[in-house]
C-alpha positions, 0 to 999 in steps of 0.5 A: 734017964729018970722021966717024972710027970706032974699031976697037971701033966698027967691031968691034961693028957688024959683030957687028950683025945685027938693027938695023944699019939702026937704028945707021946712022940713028942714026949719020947723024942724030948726023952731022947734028946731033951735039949735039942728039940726045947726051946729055952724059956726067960723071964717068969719061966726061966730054967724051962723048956717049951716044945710044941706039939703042934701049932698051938699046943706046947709041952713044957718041961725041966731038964734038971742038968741044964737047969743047974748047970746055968743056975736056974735052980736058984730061980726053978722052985722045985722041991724036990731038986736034990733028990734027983739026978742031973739026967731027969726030965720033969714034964710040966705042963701041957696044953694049948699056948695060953693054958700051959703057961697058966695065962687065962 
């Protein structure tokens, strides 16, 4: 499994203090099994997964096989969708509910 991080990802888990251990868990289960634990997204967000942490708290990420194989890539803008295989998992964004879909 190719496992990539965005810089925001990366950002805000740094910021973590609390459930970190939480995210982490999370974030190897999603590894493990990434189509099982998320929950398909629509509209704007089209092509990613959202899983939560805990009650307010989501990770979003991209599973580039089931992105193609519905054809989100049409719609995901991923600038670097060729280089990588259908078995990696970009995660995203985290953070609480209206922060990790960019809603202020």
């Amino acid at each position: 499994m190719n496992v990539l991080f965005s810089d925001t990802f990366v950002k805000s888990f740094k910021k973590l203090s609390s459930i970190k251990k939480a995210v982490k868990k999370k974030v190897d289960m999603i590894i493990e099994d990434p189509i099982a634990l998320g929950e398909p997204l629509k509209g704007n967000f089209r092509g990613y997964y959202s899983c939560s942490v805990r009650k307010n708290f989501i990770i979003i990420y991209l599973h580039c096989s089931m992105c193609r194989k519905k054809g989100d890539d049409k719609i995901v803008t991923c600038n670097e969708c060729n280089k990588f295989p259908d078995d990696t998992i970009k995660f995203i964004a985290l953070g609480p509910h209206n922060n990790a879909y960019g809603i202020k």
